[in-house]
C-alpha positions in Angstrom: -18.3 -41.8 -5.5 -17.2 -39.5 -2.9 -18.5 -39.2 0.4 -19.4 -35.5 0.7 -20.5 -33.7 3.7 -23.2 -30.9 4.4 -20.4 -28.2 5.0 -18.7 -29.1 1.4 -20.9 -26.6 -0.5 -17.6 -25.4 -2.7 -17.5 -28.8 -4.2 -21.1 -29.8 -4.5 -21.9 -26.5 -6.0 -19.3 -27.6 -8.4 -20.6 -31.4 -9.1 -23.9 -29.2 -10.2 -22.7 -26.9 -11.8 -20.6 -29.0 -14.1 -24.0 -31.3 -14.3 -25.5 -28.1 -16.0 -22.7 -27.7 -18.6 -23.0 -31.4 -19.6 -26.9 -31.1 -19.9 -26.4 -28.2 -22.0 -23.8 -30.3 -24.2 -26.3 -32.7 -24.6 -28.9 -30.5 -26.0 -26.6 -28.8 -28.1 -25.1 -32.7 -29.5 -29.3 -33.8 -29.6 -30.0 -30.4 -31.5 -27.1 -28.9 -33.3 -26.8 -25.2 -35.2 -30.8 -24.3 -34.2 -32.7 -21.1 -34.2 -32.7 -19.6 -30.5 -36.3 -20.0 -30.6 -35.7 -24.0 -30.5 -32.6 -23.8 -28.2 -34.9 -21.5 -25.4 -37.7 -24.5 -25.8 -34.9 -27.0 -24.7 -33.7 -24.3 -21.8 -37.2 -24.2 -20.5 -37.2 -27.6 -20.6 -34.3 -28.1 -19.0 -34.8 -25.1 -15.8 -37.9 -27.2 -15.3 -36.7 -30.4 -14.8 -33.7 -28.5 -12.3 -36.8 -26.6 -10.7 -39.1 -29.3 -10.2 -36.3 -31.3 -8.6 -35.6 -28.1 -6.3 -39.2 -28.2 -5.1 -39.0 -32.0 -4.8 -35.5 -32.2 -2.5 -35.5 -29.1 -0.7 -37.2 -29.0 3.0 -40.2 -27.1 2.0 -41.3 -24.4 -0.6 -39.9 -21.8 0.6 -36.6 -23.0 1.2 -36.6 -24.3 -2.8 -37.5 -20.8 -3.7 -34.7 -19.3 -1.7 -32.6 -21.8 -3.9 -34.4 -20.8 -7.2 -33.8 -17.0 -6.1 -29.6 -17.7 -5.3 -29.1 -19.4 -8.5 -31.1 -16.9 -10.6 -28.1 -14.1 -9.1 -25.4 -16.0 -9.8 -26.4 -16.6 -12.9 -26.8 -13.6 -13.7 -24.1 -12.2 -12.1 -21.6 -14.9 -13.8 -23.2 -14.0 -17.1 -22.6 -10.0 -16.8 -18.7 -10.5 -15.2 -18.4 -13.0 -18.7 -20.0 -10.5 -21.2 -17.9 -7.8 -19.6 -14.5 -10.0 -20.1 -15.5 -10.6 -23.9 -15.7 -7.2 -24.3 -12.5 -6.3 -22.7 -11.0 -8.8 -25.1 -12.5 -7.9 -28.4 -11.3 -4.2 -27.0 -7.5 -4.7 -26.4 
C-alpha cells in the first residue's frame, strides 16, 4: 500500500477512478448481456453506495456536494470527448 499524500490528487483520482471501472466489471460479470433497464438499477445502486460514502468522508455537506457536482462534469465531459472520438472513428 502506498503512502499517499494530500497534494497527490493525480494519483488518487486515479486509484478511484480505476475503483469505478472494476465495480462496473463486477456488475457486468454478476449480470451479464441485460436490458438497460436492469444495468441502470445496478448504476443507481452503485452512484449510491459512491455518494453515501461522499457524504460519509467529506468534511461537511457541502463540501460532499462540491465533490458530487466535480465528478458529475467530468463525467460528463469524459463521456462527450469519448462519443466524439467514436464518431471520428467510424467517420474516417
Amino acid at each position: 500500500m502506498k503512502n499517499l499524500k494530500k497534494n497527490d490528487t493525480a494519483e488518487t483520482y486515479e486509484i478511484g477512478f480505476n475503483a469505478g471501472l472494476d465495480a462496473l466489471d463486477n456488475i457486468n460479470d454478476s449480470l451479464g448481456n441485460v436490458p438497460p433497464d436492469v444495468l441502470k438499477d445496478a448504476l443507481a445502486g452503485l452512484l449510491t453506495a459512491a455518494t453515501r460514502c461522499t457524504y460519509a468522508f467529506a468534511p461537511n455537506e457541502e463540501a460532499a456536494n462540491e465533490i458530487i457536482e466535480l465528478s458529475r462534469q467530468f463525467g460528463l465531459k469524459d463521456f462527450k470527448k469519448q462519443k466524439k472520438e467514436i464518431l471520428k472513428d467510424k467517420n474516417e
